[in-house]
C-alpha positions as CSV (number, residue, x, y, z in Angstrom):
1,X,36.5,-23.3,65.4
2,X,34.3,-22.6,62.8
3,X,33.7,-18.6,62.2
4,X,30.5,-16.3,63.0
5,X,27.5,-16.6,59.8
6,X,30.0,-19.6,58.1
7,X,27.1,-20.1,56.0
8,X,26.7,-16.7,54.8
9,X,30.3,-16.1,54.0
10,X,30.2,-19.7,52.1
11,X,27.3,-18.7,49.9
12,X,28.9,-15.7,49.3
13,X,32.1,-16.5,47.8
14,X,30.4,-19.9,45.7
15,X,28.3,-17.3,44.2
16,X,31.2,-14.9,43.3
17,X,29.4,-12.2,45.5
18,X,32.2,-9.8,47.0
19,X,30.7,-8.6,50.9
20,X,30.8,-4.9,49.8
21,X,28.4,-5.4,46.7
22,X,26.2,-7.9,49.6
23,X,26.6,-4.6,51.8
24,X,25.5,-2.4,49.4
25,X,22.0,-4.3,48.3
26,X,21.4,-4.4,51.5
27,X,21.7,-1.0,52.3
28,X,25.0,-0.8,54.4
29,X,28.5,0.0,54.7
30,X,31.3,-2.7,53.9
31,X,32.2,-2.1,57.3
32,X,29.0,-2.5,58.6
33,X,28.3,-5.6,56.9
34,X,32.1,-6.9,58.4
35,X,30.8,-6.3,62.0
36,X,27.2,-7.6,61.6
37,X,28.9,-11.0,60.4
38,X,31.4,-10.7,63.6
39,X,28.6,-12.3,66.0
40,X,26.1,-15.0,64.8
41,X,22.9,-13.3,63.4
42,X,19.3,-14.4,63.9
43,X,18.1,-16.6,61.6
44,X,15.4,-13.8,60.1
45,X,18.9,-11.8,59.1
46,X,20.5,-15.0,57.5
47,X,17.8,-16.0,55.2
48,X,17.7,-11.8,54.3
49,X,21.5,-11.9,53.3
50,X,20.9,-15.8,51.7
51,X,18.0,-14.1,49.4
52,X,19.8,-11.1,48.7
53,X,23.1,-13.6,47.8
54,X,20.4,-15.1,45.7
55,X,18.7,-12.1,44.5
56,X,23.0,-10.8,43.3
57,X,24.1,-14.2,41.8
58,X,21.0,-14.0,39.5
59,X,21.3,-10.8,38.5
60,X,24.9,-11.6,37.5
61,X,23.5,-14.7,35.2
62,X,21.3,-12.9,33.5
């Protein structure tokens, strides 16, 4: 069985992005961010966290 926002976690780690520095661009608590990934999220909340994985793993290039 595959785990809640799979793809978010996934893009996470292959980017180097630790969930508390994800949590804190996007304006929540570690914790927070641990129980919003718990249950599937709508797809309007995926592609925020994907751009803001995005946004992080440029900012980390540069």
């Amino acid at each position: 069985m595959q785990s809640a926002n799979a793809e978010i976690r996934k893009a996470a780690r292959a980017a180097g992005i630790p969930l508390w520095a994800l949590a804190k661009e996007h304006g929540v608590s570690e914790a927070t961010m641990t129980r919003l990934l718990r249950l599937e999220l709508s797809e309007e909340k995926k592609v925020a966290l994907l751009a803001t994985i995005q946004r992080l793993a440029e900012r980390e290039v540069s």
